[in-house]
N, C-alpha and C positions, 0 to 999 in steps of 0.2 A: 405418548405425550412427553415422554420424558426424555425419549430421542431427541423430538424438536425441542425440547428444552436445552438438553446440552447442547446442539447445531448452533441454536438462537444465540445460548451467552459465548460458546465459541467466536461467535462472528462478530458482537460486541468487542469482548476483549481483544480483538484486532483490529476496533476500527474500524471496521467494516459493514457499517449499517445497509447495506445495499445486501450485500448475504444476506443479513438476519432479517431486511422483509422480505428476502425472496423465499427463506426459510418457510416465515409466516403464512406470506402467502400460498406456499405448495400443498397445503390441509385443507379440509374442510374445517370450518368456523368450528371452534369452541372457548367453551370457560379461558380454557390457556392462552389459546389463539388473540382473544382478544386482549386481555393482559397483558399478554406479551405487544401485542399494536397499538396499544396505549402509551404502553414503556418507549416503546419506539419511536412512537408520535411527542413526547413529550423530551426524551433525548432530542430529537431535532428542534423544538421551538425553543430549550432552553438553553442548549448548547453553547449559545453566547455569555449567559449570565453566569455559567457553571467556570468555578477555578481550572484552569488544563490540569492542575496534577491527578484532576478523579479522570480524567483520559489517559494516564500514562501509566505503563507497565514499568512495573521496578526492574532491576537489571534481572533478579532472581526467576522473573517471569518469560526475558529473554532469552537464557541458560536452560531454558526447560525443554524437554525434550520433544513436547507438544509443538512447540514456536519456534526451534532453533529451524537452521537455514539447510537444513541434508536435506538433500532432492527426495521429491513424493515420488520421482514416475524415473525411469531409465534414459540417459543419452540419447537423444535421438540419431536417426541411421543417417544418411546421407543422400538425398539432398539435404540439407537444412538450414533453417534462418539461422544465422547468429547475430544479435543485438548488442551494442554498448551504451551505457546509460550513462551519463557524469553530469554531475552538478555543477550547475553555474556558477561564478565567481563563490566556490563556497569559500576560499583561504581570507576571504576580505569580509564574508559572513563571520564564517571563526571569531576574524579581529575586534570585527566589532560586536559581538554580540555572543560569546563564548559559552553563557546558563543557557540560553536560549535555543542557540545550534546543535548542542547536545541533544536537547528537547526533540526538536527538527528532524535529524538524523534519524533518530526512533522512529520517527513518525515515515520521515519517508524511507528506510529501511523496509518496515510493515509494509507499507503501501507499496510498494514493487513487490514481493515477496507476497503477497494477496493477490497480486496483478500474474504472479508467475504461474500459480498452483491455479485460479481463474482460468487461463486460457492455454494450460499441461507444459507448462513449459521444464526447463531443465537447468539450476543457476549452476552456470560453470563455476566462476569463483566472483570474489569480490574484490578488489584495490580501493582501498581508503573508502571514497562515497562512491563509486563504480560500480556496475553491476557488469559482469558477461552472462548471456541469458544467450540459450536454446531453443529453437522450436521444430519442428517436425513436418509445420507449413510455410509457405510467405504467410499466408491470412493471417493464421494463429498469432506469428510474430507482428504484422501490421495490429491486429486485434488490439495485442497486448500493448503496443505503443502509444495507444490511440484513450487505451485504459490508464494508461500510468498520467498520460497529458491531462485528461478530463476528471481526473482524483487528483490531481496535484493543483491544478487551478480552483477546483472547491474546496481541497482542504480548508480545517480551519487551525492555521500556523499561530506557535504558543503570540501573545502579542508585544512580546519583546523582543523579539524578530526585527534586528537592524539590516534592511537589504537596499541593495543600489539604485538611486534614483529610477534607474531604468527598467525597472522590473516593474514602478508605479506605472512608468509612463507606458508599458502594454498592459496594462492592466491586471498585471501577477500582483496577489499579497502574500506570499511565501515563495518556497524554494523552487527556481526551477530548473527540469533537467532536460538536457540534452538526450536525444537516442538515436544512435547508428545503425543501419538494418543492412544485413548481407543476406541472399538466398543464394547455395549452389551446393558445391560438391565438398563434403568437409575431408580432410584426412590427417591424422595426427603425428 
């Protein structure tokens, strides 16, 4: 119980509530179990009323050796997807909304990087909000595309989040990102 306990607040402290009930759910019921799906259950109904700074990881927490961004799993061989990810008009997010894009950034940082190690992928490197990301399938790499779009449209973005009319108008309330998928033959 104390495994699923560290997994569970593991997968909070990133954000990642999809983990920690998939955590939950992989046991059989107990004392813990339900405690912890209580916790979870009421994370989700209050989420809205709660400050974002009890969501946000201090920089201290980012520098850790747990969280930073060194790949879980090796290169993959050759075939392999390779993805680029960039965020949408972020220079004109920045301008207007600078405490807040900070904020953003962390969040969806986390959130691709949860999406990576999800579906075994490999982060090449990073340029500014960019990701280059690996995978070892097309699927894995479709997988993880399809993961990053559907976490990014539920997030819930700090709400001083200044973004372009046109993000209203498809229906985005936060950041959104582009991703480019290549499958073939890599060679360096």
């Amino acid at each position: 119980s104390v495994s699923l306990a560290e997994r569970v607040v593991s997968a909070l402290v990133r954000f990642d509530l999809e983990e920690a009930e998939q955590n939950i759910n992989s046991v059989d019921t107990t004392p813990l179990t339900e405690v912890l799906s209580q916790l979870l259950h009421n994370l989700h109904q209050y989420r809205p009323y709660l400050p974002d700074s009890l969501f946000e990881l201090s920089d201290e927490c980012y520098s850790n050796n747990n969280l930073n961004h060194k790949p879980r799993v090796d290169a993959p061989q050759s075939p392999a997807a390779i993805l680029f990810t960039d965020l949408k008009s972020s220079t004109a997010i920045w301008e207007a909304s600078p405490d807040a894009m900070k904020k953003a950034l962390k969040m969806h940082d986390t959130l691709i990087r949860n999406c990576i190690s999800n579906f075994g992928g490999y982060e090449v490197k990073t340029i500014g909000d960019s990701f280059m990301v690996a995978f070892s399938t097309f699927e894995s790499g479709c997988e993880f595309a399809m993961s990053v779009q559907d976490r990014m449209l539920s997030a819930t973005w700090p709400f001083d989040l200044r973004l372009p009319t046109e993000f209203e108008e498809h229906g985005w309330n936060g950041l959104m990102v582009r991703i480019g998928l290549h499958f073939g033959e890599v060679t360096t």
